[in-house]
C-alpha positions in Angstrom: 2.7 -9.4 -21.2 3.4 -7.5 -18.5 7.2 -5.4 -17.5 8.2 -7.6 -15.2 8.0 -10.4 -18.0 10.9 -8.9 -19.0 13.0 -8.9 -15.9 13.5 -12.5 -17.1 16.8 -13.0 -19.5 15.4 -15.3 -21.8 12.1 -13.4 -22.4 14.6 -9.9 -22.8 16.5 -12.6 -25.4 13.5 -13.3 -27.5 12.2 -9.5 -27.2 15.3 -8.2 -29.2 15.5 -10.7 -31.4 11.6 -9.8 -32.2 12.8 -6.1 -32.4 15.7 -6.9 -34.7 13.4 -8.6 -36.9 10.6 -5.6 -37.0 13.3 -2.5 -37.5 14.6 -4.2 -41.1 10.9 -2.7 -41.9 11.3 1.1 -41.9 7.6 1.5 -41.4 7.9 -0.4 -37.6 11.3 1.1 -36.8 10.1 4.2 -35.2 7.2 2.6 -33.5 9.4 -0.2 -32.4 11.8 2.2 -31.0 9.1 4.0 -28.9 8.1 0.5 -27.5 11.9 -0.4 -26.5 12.0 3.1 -24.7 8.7 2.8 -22.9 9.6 -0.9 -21.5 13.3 0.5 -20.3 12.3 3.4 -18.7 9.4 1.3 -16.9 12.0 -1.4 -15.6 14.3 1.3 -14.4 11.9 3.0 -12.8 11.0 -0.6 -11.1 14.5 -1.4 -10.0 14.9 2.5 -8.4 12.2 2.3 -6.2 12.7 -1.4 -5.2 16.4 -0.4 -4.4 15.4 2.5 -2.2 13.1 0.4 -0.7 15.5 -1.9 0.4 17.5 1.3 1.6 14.9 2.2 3.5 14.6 -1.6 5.2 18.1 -0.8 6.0 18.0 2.3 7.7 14.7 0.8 9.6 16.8 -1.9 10.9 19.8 0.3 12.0 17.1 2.7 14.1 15.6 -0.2 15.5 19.1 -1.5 16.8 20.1 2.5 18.1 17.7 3.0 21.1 19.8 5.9 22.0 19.2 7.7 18.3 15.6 7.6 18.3 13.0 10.2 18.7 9.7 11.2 19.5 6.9 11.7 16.6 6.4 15.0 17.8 9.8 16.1 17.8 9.7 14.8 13.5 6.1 16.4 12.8 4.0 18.1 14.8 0.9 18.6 12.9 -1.0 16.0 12.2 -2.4 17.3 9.0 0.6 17.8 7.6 1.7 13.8 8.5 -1.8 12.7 7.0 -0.4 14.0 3.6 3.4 12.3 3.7 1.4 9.3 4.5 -0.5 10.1 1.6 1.9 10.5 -0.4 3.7 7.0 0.6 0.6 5.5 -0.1 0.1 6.5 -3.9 4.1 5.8 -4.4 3.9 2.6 -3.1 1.2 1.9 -5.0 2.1 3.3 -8.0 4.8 0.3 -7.9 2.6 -2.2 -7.7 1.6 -3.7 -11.4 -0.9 -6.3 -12.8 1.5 -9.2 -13.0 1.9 -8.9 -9.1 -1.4 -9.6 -8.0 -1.7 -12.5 -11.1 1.7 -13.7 -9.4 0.1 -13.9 -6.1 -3.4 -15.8 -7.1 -1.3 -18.5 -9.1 0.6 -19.4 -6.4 -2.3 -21.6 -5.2 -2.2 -23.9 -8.9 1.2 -23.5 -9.3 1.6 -27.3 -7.7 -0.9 -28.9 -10.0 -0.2 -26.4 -13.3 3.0 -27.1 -14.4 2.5 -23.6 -16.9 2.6 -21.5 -13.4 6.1 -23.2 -12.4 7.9 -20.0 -13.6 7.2 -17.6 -10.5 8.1 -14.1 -10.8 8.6 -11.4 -7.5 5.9 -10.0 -6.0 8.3 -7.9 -3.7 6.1 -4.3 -4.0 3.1 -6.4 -3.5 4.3 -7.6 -0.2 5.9 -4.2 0.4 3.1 -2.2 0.4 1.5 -4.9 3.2 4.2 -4.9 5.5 3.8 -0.8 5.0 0.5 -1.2 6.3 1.8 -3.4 9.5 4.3 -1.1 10.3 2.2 2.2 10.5 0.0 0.4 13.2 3.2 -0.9 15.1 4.6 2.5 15.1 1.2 4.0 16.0 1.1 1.5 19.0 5.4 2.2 20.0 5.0 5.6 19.8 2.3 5.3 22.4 3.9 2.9 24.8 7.4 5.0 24.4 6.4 7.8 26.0 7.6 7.7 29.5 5.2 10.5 31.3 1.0 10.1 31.2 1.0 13.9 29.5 3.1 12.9 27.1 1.2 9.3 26.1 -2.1 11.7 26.2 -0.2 14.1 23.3 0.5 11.6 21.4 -2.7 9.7 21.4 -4.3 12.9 20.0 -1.9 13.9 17.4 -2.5 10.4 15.9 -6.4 10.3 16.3 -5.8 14.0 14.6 -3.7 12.0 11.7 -6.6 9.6 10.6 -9.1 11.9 10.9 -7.3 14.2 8.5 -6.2 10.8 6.5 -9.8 10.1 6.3 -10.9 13.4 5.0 -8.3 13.0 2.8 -9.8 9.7 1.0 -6.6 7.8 1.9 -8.5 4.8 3.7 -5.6 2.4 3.9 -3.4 4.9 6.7 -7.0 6.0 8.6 -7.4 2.0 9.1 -3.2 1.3 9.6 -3.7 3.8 12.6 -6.9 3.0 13.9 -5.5 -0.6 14.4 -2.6 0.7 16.2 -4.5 2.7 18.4 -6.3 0.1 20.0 -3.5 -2.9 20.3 -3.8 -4.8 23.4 -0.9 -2.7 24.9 -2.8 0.8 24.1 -5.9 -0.9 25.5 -3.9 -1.6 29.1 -3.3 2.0 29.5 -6.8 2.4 31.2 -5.6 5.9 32.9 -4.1 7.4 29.8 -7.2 6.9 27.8 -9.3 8.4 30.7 -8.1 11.5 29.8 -8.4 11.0 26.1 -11.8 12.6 24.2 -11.9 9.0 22.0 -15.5 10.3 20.8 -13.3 12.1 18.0 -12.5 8.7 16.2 -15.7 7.1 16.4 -16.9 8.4 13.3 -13.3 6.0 11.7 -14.2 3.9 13.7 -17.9 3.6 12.2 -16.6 3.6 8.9 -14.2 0.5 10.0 -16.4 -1.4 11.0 -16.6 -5.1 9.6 -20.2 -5.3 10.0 -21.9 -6.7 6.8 -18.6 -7.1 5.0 -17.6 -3.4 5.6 -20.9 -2.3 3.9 -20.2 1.0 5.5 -16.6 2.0 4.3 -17.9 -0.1 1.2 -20.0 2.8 0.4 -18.4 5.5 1.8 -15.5 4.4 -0.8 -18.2 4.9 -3.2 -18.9 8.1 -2.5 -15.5 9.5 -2.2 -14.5 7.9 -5.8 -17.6 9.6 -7.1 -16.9 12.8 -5.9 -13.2 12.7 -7.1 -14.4 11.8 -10.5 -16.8 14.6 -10.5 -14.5 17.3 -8.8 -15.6 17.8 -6.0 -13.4 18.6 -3.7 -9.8 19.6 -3.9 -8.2 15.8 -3.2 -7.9 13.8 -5.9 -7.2 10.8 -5.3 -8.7 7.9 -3.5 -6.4 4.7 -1.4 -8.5 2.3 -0.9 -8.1 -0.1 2.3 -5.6 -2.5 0.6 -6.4 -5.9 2.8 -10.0 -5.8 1.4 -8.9 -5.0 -2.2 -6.2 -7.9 -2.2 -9.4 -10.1 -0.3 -12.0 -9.4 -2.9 -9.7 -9.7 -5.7 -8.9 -12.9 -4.1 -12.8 -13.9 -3.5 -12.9 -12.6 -7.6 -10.9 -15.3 -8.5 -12.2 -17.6 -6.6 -15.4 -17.4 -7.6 -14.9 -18.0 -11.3 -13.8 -20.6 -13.6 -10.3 -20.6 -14.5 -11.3 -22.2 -18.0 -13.8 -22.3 -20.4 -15.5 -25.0 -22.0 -14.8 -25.3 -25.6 -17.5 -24.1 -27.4 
């Protein structure tokens, strides 16, 4: 069982009934108490970030519609190092948010038609959040760029964000360095032949080498290795590792896939 199990009336129903029944034993009443605490304070928790996110959509939509309101990256944040850890920071909210059932939710969808036990779907909305995050960063990456009205000013911007992903990449947070790679060589980024004649792009080939899908992205594979190993040992002052989160939700996938859904009675 899993909290969102519990978004669901009837399963909140049969939990308190359950509870009812346990706290006439003064032994369980305590412990039972604790249990009721935990799973409220997770579900709140759940429906506060899911209704800021939809704030959030909101104010996104409004900016999109005010061309007149909007402003230049540079003009928000001017260091790129200091962007690399907001979008950090995103990152491990985001997926903080995401739980267990989600990605179960997801892989069922498939047998849902044929197993009549998967009928009752349950929202995968953080899941599919936290993608769309990673779609917008490149778009934005990408509008900044084509924004910019002057060659100077496309050439600044260019830099500050091949600054960002290096910084996100010493950082361990894979899933932004690969966001803003992608956006950085869109087709329309890729037109502006005299802008990125007068970029030094030799500063993103060592992201680039990492992203590379060669041999199933054997080399950010095991670069993601190594930066997990030296969290866990200390290392270095970051502590945390974001993954890329396409390849996590493709090998999970590829996971499930791959193995029997049942077992043979023994």
């Amino acid at each position: 069982m899993f909290p969102y199990d519990f978004r669901d009336e009837r399963m909140m129903r049969h939990f308190k009934e359950i509870t009812q029944l346990a706290c006439q034993s003064g032994d369980l009443r305590k412990a039972v108490g604790q249990i009721q605490q935990t799973l409220v304070k997770k579900l709140s928790v759940l429906d506060k970030y899911e209704h800021a996110l939809a704030q959030v959509n909101a104010v996104a939509m409004e900016r999109l519609a005010d061309h007149e309101g909007q402003v230049n990256i540079l003009e928000v944040c001017e260091d790129p190092q200091i962007l690399a850890h907001q979008l950090c920071h995103i990152e491990l909210e985001r997926l903080n948010n995401i739980g267990p059932e989600e990605f179960i939710q997801t892989f069922v969808k498939e047998v849902m038609r044929t197993e009549p036990q998967f009928r009752d779907m349950k929202a995968t909305r953080n899941l599919e959040a936290y993608v769309e995050w990673f779609n917008r960063l490149s778009y934005l990456v990408s509008t900044e760029i084509c924004v910019s009205p002057k060659k100077r000013d496309r050439i600044q911007v260019i830099e500050f964000f091949i600054q960002t992903a290096i910084h996100c990449y010493k950082l361990h947070n894979f899933n932004s360095c690969l966001a803003i790679s992608i956006g950085l060589s869109m087709t329309p980024i890729s037109r502006l032949k005299k802008t990125l004649s007068k970029v030094n792009m030799n500063a993103l080939e060592e992201v680039e080498h990492i992203m590379d899908p060669t041999g199933n992205f054997s080399a950010y594979r095991s670069c993601l290795s190594s930066a997990m190993s030296i969290v866990a040992q200390g290392k270095q002052q970051a502590s945390c590792v974001v993954p890329v989160f396409s390849l996590l939700l493709k090998d999970i996938y590829f996971l499930n896939q791959g193995n029997k859904n049942k077992l043979r009675a023994l």
